[in-house]
MMTF fields as JSON, N, C-alpha, C and O atoms, coordinates in Angstrom:
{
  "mmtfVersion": "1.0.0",
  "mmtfProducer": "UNKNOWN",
  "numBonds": 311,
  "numAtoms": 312,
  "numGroups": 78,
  "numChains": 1,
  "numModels": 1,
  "chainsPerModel": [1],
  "groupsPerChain": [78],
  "chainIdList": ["A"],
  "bondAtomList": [4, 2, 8, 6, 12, 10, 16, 14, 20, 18, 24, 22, 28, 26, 32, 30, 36, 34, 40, 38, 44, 42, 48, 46, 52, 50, 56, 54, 60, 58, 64, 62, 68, 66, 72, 70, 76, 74, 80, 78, 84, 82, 88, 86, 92, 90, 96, 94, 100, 98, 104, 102, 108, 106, 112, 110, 116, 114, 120, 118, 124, 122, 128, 126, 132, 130, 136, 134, 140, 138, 144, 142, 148, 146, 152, 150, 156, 154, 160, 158, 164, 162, 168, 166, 172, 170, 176, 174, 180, 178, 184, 182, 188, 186, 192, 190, 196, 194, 200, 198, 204, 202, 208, 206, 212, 210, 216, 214, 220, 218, 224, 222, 228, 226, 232, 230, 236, 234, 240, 238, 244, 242, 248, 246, 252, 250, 256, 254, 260, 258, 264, 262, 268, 266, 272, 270, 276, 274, 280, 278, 284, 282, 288, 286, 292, 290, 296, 294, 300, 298, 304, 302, 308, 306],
  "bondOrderList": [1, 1, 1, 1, 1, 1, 1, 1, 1, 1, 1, 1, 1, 1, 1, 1, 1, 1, 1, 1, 1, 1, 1, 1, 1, 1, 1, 1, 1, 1, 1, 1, 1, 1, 1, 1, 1, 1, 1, 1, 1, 1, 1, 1, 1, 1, 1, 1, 1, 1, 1, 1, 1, 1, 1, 1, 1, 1, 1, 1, 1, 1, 1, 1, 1, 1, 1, 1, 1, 1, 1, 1, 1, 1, 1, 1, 1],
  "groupList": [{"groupName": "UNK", "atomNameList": ["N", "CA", "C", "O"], "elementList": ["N", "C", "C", "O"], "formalChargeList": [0, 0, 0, 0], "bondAtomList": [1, 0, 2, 1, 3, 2], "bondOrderList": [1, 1, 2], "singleLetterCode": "X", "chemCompType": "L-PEPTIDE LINKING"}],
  "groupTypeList": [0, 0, 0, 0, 0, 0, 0, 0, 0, 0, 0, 0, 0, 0, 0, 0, 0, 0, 0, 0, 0, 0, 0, 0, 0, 0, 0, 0, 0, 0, 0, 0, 0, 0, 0, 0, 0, 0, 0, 0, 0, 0, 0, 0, 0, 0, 0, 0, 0, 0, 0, 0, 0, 0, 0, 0, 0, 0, 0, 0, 0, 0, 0, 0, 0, 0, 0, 0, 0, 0, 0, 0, 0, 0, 0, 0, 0, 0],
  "groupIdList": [1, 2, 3, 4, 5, 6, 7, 8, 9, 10, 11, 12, 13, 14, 15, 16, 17, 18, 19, 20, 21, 22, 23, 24, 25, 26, 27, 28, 29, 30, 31, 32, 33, 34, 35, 36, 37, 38, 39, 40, 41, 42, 43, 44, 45, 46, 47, 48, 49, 50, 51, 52, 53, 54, 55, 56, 57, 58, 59, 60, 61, 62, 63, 64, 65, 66, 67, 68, 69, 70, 71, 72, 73, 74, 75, 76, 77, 78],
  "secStructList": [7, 7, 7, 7, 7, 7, 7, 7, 2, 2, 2, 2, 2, 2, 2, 6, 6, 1, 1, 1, 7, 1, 1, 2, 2, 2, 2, 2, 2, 2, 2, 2, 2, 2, 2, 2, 2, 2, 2, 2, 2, 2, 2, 2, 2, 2, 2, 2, 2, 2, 2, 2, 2, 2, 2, 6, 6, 6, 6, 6, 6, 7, 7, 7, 1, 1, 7, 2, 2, 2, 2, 2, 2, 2, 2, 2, 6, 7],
  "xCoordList": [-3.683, -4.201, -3.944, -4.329, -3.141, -3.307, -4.09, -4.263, -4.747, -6.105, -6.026, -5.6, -6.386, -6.611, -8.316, -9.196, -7.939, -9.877, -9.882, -8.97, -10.9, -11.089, -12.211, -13.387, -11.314, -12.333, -12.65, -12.049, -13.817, -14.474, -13.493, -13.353, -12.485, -11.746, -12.36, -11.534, -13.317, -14.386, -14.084, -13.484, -14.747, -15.226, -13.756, -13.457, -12.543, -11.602, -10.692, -9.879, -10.958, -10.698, -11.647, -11.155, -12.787, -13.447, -12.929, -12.497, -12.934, -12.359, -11.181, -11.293, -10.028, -8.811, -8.723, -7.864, -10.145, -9.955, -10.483, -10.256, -10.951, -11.643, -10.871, -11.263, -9.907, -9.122, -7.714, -7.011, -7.331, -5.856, -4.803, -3.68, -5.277, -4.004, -3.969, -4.668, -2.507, -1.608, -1.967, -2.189, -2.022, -1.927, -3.658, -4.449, -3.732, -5.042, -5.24, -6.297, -4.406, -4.297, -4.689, -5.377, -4.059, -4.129, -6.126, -6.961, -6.208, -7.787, -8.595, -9.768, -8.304, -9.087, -9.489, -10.658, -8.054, -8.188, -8.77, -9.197, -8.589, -9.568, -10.588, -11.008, -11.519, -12.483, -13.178, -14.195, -12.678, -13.099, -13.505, -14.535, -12.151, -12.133, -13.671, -14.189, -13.872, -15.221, -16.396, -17.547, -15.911, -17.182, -17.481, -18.494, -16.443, -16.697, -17.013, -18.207, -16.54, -16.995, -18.325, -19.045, -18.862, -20.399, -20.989, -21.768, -20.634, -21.314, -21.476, -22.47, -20.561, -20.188, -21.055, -21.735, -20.693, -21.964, -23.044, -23.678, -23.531, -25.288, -25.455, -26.149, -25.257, -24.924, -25.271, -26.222, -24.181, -24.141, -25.46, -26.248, -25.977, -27.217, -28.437, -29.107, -28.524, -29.801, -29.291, -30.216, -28.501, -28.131, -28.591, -28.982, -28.38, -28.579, -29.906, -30.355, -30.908, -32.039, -32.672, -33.564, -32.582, -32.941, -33.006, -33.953, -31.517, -31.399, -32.148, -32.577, -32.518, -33.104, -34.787, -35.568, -35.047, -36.414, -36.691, -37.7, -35.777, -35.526, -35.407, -35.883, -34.703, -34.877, -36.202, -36.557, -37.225, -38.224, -38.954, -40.089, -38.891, -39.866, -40.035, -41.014, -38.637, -38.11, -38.396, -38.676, -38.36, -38.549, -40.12, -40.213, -41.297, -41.916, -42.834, -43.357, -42.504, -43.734, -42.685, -43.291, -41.483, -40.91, -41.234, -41.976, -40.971, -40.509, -39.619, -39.421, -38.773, -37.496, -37.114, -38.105, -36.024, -35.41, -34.908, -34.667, -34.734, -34.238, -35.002, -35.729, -34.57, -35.308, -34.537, -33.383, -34.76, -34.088, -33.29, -32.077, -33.945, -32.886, -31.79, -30.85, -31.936, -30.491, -29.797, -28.884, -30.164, -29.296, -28.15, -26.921, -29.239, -28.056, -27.282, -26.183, -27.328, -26.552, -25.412, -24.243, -25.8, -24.694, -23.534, -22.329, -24.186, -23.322, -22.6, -21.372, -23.095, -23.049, -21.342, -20.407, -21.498, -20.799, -19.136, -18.473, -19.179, -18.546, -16.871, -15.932],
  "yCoordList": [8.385, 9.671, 10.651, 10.655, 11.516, 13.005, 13.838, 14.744, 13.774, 14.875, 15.677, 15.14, 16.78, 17.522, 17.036, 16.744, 17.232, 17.334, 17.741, 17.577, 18.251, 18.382, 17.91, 17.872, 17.339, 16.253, 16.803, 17.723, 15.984, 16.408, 15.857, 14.647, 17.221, 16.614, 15.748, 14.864, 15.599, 14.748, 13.106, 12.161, 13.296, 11.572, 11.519, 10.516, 12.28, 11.306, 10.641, 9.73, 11.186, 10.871, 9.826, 9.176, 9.512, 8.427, 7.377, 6.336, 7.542, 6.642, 6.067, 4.875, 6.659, 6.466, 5.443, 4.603, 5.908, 4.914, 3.598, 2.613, 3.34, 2.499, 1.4, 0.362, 2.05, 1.536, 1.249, 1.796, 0.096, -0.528, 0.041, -0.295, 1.662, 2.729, 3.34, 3.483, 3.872, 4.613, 6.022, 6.999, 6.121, 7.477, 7.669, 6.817, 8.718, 9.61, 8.799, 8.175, 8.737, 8.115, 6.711, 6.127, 6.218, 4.74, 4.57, 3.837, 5.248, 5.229, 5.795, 5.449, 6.814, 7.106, 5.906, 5.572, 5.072, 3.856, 2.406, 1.476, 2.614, 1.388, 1.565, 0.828, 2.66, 3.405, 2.929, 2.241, 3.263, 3.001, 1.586, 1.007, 1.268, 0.153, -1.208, -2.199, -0.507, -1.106, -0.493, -0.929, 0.585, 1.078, 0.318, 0.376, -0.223, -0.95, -2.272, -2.432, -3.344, -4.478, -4.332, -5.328, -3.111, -3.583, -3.532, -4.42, -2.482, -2.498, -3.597, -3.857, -4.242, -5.034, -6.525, -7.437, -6.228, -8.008, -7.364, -8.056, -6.299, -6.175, -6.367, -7.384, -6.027, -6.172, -8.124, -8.733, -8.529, -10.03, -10.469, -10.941, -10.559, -10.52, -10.843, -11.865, -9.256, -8.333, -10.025, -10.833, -10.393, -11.134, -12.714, -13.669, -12.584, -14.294, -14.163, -14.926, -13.585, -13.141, -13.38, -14.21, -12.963, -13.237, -14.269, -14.712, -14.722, -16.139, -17.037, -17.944, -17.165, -17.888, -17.911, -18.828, -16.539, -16.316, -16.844, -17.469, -16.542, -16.942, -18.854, -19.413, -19.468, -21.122, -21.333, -22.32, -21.08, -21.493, -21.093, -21.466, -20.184, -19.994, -21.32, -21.664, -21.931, -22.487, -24.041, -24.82, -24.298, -25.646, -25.507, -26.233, -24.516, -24.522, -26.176, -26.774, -26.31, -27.38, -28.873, -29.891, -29.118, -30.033, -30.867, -30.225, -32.047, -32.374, -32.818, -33.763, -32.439, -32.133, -33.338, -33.856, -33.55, -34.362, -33.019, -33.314, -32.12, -31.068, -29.499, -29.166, -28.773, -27.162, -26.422, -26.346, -25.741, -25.072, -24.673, -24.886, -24.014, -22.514, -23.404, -22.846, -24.436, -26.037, -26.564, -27.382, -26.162, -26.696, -25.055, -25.012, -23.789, -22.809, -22.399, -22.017, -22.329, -21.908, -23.367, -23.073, -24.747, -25.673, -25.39, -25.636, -24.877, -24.161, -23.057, -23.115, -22.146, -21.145, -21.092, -20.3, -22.241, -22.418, -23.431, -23.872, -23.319, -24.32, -23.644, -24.413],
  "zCoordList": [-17.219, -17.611, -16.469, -15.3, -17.205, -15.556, -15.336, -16.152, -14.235, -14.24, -12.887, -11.864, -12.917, -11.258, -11.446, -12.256, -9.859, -9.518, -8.181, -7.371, -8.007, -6.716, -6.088, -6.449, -4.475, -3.996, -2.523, -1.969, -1.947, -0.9, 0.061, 0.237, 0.986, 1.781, 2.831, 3.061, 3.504, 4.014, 3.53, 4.043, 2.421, 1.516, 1.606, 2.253, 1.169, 0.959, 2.198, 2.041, 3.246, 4.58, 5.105, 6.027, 4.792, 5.072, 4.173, 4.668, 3.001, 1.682, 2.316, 2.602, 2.616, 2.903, 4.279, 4.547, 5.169, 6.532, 5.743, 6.444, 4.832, 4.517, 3.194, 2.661, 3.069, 1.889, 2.186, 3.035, 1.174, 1.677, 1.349, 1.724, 0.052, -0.33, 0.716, 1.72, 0.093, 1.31, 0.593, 1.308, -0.738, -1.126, -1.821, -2.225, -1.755, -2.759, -4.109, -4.198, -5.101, -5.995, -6.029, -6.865, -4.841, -4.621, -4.266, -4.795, -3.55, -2.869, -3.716, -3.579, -4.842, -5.904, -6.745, -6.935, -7.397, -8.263, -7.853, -8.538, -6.221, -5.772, -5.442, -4.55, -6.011, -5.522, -6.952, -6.864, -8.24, -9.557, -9.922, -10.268, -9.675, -9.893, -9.17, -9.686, -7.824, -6.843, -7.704, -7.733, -8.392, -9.075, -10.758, -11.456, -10.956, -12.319, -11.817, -12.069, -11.211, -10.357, -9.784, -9.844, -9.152, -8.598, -10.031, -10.378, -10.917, -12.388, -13.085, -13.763, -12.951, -13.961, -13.266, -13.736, -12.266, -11.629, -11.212, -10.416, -11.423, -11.473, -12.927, -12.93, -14.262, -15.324, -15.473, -15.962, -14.894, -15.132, -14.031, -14.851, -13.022, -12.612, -13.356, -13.506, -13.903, -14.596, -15.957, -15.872, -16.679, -17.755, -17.229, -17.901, -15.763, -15.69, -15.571, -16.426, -14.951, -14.751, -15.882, -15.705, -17.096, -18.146, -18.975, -19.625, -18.856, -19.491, -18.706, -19.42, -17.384, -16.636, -16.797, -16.545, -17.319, -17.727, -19.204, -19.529, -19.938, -21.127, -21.469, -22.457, -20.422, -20.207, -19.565, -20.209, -18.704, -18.529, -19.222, -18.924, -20.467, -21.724, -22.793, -23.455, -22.679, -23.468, -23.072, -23.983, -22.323, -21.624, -20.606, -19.616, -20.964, -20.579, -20.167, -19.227, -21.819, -22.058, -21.713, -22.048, -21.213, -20.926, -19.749, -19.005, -19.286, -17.703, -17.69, -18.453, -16.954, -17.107, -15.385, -14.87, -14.884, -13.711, -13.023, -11.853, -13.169, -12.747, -13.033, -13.969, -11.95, -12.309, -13.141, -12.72, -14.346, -14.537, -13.775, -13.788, -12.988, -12.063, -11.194, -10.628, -11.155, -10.157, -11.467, -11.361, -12.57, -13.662, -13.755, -13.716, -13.897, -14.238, -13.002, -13.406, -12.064, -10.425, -10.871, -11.12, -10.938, -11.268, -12.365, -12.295, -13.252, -14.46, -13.969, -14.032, -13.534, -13.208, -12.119, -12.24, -11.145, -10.612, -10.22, -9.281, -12.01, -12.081, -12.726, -12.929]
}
């Protein structure tokens, strides 16, 4: 997509010391891109969080050989 914008010559000079593009473009799109990735795994977080709340609802009344929460990090990590 082609767009003008105008950016804080500042931020993009810090951006740029801080990033592996060579160009504006390049440091804009790896800029987005860090911004959809932190989104996207607080997202998955906030989701395991739940399901994890959601399995000790569920297996309240069980006894189980294991904790929930050492069964899903094992899954989790596999």
């Amino acid at each position: 997509m082609r767009t003008n914008i105008v950016l804080d010559d500042e931020l993009m000079r810090e951006a740029a010391r801080h990033s592996s593009g060579k160009t504006k473009r390049a440091v804009v799109e790896e800029a987005l891109a860090t911004f959809i990735r932190v989104h996207e795994e607080r997202k998955r977080r906030e989701s395991y969080r739940d399901r994890l709340q959601d399995l000790d609802r569920k297996l309240a009344n069980l006894r189980l050989r294991e904790r929930p929460i050492d069964i899903l990090r094992r899954d989790r990590n596999r």
